[in-house]
C-alpha positions in Angstrom: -57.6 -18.0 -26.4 -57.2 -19.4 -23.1 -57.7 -16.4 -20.8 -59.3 -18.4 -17.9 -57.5 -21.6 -18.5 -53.7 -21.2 -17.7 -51.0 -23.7 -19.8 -49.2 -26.7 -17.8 -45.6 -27.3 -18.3 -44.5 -30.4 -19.7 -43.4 -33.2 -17.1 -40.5 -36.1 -19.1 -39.8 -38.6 -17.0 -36.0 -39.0 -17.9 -33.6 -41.9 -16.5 -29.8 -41.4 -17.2 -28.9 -44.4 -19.8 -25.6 -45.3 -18.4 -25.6 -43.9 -15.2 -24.9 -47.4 -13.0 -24.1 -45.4 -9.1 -25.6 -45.6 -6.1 -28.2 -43.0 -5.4 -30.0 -40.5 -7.6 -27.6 -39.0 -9.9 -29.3 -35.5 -9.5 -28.0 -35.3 -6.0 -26.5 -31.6 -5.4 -24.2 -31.8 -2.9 -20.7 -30.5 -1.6 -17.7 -32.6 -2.3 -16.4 -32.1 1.1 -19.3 -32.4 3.2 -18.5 -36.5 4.1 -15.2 -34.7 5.6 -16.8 -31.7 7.3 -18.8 -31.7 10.7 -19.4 -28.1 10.9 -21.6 -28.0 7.2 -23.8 -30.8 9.0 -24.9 -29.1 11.8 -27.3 -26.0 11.0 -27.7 -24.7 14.5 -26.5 -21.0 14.4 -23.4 -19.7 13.8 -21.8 -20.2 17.4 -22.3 -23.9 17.0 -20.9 -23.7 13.5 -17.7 -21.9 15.1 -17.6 -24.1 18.3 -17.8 -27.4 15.8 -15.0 -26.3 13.5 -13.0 -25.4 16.5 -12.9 -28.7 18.1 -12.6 -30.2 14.6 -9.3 -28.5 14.6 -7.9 -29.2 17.8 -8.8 -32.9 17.3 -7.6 -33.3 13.7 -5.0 -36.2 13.7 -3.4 -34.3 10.9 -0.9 -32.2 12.4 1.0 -30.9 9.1 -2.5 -29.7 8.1 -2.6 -27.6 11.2 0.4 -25.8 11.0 0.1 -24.9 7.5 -2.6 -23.2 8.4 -1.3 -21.9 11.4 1.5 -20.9 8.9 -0.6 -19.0 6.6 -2.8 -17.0 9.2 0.8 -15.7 10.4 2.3 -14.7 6.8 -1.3 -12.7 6.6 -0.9 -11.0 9.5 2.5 -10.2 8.6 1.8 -9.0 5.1 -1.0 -7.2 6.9 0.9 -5.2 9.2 3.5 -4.4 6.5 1.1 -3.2 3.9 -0.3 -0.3 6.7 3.6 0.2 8.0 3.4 -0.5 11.4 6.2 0.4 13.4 7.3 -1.6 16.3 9.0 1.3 18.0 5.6 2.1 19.8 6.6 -1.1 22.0 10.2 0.1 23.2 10.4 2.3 26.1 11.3 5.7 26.0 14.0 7.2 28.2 
């Protein structure tokens, strides 16, 4: 009945048949994580921040920058438009 005596799982010891790569082909692991420094480092979230900040100031690709520098600004703009902010509140009043 096996009340005392608990059941083992069963171990296969399995090898890909035409896997030929380098490594073990089990290996879970980002895609982008050879092109990222700030995924590396596991110190807290400041240095995660600080890392991807100076990863972006230092990125030789400049057209990457500004598309996201691009992007951030049509946010903000479809931000302020969606809550119909008026831009009267910055003239002066006579």
């Amino acid at each position: 009945m096996g009340i005392l005596k608990t059941r083992k799982n069963k171990q296969f010891d399995y090898s890909p048949r035409y896997y030929k790569g380098e490594g073990s082909p089990f290996k879970m692991s980002h895609k982008f994580d050879g092109y990222r420094r700030a995924t590396l480092e596991n110190k807290g979230i400041k240095n995660k921040l600080n890392t991807a900040w100076d990863d972006y100031k230092n990125n030789p690709d400049q057209k990457a920058n500004r598309r996201i520098l691009f992007i951030v600004l049509l946010l903000i703009f479809a931000f302020l438009f969606m809550i119909d902010f008026d831009l009267s509140l910055f003239t002066q009043a006579r």
